[in-house]
C-alpha positions as CSV (number, residue, x, y, z in Angstrom):
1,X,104.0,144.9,94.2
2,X,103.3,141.0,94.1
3,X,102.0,139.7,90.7
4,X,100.7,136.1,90.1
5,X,102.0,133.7,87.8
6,X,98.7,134.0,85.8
7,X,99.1,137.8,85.0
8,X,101.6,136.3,82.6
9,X,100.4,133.0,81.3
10,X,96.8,133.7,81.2
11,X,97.2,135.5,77.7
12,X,99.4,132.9,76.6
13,X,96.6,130.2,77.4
14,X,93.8,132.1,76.1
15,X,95.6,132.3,72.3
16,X,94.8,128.5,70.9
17,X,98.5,128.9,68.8
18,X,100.1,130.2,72.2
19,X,99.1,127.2,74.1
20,X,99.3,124.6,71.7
21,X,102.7,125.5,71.7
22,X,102.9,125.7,75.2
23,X,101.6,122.0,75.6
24,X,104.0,120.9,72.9
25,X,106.9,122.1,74.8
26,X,105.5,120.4,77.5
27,X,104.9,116.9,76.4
28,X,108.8,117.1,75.1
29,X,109.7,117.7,78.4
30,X,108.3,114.7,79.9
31,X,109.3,112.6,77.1
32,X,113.0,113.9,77.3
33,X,112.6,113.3,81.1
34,X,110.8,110.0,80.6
35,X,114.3,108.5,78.2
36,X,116.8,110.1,80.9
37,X,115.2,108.3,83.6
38,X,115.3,105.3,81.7
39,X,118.5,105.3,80.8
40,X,119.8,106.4,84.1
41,X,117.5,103.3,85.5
42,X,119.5,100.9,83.7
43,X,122.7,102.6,85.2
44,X,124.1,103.6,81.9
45,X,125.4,107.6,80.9
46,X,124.8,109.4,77.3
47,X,128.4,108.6,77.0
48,X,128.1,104.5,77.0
49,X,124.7,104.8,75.1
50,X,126.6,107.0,72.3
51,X,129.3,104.3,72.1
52,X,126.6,101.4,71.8
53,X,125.4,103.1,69.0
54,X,128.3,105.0,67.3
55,X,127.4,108.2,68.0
56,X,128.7,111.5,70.0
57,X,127.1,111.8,73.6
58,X,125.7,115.4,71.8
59,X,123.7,112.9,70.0
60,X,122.0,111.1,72.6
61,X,121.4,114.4,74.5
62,X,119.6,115.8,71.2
63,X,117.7,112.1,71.1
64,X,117.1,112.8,74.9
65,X,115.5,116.6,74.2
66,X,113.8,115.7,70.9
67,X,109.9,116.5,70.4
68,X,109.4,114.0,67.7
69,X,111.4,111.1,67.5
70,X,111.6,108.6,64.4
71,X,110.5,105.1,65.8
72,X,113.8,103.7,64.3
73,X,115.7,105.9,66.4
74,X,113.8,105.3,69.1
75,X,114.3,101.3,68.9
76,X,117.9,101.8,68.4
77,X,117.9,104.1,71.7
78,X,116.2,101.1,73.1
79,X,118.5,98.8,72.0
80,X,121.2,100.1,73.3
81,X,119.8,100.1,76.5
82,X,119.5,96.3,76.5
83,X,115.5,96.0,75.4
84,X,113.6,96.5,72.1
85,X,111.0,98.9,72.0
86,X,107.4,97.2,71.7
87,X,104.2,99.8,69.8
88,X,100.9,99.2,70.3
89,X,97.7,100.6,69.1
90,X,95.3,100.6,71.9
91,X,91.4,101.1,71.1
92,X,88.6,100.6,73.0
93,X,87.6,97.5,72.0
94,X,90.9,95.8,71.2
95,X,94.4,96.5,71.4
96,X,97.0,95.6,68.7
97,X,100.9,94.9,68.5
98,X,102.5,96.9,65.6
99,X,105.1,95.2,64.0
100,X,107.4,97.2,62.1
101,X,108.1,95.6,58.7
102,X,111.5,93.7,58.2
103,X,111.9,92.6,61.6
């Protein structure tokens, strides 16, 4: 017998904890996706972006799969690619550069 993917995530969706979590998980996927393709855009491995920054490759991977990175950790990430990591705050009637203290 042939069941549908829905059989099995339609209860999950219809509990609000269940599929907040589920779109959690999701928007760490695409953001761990999202710093791998970067990285792999500027033709550099976890390896040479661990020893730009002094850290094991286990590191990066963990900085890679995170679902809630600090922004210093982040810029540093950045950094080691070759860039700095610009934050904006964008509303509708204006959009503003945040500028992180000390730099």
């Amino acid at each position: 017998m042939a069941h549908t993917f829905s059989i099995l995530s339609d209860p999950i969706m219809a509990d609000p904890a269940q599929r907040a979590r589920v779109e959690e998980l999701t928007r760490a996927m695409r953001d761990a996706l999202e710093l791998t393709r970067l990285r792999e855009a500027r033709g550099m491995t976890q390896h040479k972006v661990a020893e730009t920054l002094d850290v094991s490759q286990a590191n990066i991977s963990r900085i890679e799969h995170e679902d809630d990175l600090y922004l210093s950790t982040l810029s540093g990430y950045v950094a080691a690619l070759g860039d700095r990591l610009k934050l904006r705050a964008v509303f509708p009637d204006e959009t503003v550069e945040i500028v992180p203290s000390g730099r």
